[in-house]
N, C-alpha and C positions, 0 to 999 in steps of 0.2 A: 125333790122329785128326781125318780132315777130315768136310765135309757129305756125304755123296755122290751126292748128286743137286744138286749143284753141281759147274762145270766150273771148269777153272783160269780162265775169264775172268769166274768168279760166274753163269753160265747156267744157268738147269734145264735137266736131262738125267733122261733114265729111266736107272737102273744098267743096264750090261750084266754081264747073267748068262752068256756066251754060254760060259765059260770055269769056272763054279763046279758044283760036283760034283752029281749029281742023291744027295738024301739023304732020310729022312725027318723031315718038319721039323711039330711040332708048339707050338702057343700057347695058351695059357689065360689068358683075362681077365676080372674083373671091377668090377663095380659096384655100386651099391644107388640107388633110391628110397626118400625119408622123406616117411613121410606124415606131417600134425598127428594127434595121439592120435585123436578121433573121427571122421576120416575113416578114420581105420586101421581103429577098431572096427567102422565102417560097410562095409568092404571086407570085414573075417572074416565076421561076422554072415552077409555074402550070399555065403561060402564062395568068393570073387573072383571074383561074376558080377557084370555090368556090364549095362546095357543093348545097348553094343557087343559082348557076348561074353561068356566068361573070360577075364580078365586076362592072367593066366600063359602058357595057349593061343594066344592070338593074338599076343603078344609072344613066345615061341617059334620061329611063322612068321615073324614080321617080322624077327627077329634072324637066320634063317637064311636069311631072302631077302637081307638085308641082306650078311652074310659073301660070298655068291657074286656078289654086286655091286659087289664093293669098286673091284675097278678102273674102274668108272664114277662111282664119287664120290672118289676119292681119285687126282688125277694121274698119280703116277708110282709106282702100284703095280702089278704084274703081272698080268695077266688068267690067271688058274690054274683048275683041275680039281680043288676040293675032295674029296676024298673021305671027310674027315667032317666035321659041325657037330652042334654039339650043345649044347644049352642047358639049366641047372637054374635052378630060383627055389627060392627058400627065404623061407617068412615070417619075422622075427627081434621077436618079440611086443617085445621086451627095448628097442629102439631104432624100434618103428612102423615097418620098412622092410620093403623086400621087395630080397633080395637074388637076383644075377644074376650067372651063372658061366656063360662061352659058353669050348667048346673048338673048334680048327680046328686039321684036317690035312691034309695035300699029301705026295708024294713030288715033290720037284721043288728047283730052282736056287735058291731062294727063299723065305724065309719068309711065315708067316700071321699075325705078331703082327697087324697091319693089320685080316688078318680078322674073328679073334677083336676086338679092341676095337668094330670096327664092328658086332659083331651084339651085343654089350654096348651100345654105344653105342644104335640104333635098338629093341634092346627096351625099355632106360628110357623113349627117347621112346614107344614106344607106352603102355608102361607110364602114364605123363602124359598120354598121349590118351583113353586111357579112363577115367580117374578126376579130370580134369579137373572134369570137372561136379560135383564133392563140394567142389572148391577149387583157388585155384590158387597154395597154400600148401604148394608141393610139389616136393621138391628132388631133382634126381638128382647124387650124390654119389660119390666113390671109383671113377672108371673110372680103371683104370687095366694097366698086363701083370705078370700074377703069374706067369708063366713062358713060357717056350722049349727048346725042344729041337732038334737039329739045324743046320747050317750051322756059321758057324765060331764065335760063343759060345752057349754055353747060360745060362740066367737062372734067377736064381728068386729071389723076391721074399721 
């Protein structure tokens, strides 16, 4: 297996797809935020309001702004026509975290792993942007792709 956004002389290149079948291709990714125990306490208690918001809610937007943005922060990914995004939080009392499950779809030449991690990826951070001001003792943890579907392998974690 080579790079493939590397050419035989080691140059970035964007992959051409011009040749790969249009499919339906879907990714799901996740992550977690840990918070220290009484920031965590201090997050439930205010049911995850912030003074910036609700937590979950606006990390939400930001992860699905993020997924439909990918190819402006990520080089050599495709500029595609999502047709879904979708984000869950879950509190996990058990480990102080607040976990985060973004899904991305496309019918198209191309995968959305990329997607999906970026709107995982940009909801922690917002996640950390609003709960900052409690501490800044606060880890974003486990991004990572727990699955794919479509193109030529499928995944799953």
């Amino acid at each position: 297996m080579s790079l493939t956004h590397l050419d035989d002389q080691g140059k970035s290149r964007m992959v051409d797809v011009g040749e790969k079948a249009v499919t339906r291709r879907v990714a799901v990714a996740g992550g977690r935020v840990v918070f220290p125990p009484e920031v965590y306490a201090q997050i439930q208690a205010a049911n995850g309001q912030t003074a910036k918001g609700a937590v979950a809610e606006v990390a939400r937007i930001a992860g699905i702004m993020a997924a439909k943005n990918t190819a402006s922060l990520i080089p050599m990914c495709h500029p595609m026509m999502l047709e879904r995004c979708k984000l869950e939080f879950e509190y996990d009392d058990a480990s102080c975290s607040l976990n985060i499950t973004a899904e991305a779809a496309v019918t198209h030449k191309t995968g959305v792993e990329m997607e999906a991690l970026t709107a995982v990826s940009v909801a922690a951070l917002t996640v950390y942007d609003m709960t900052k001001a409690l501490s800044h003792d606060i880890e974003i943890q486990d991004v990572r792709l727990l699955h794919k579907t479509g193109g030529k392998h499928d995944f799953t974690r």
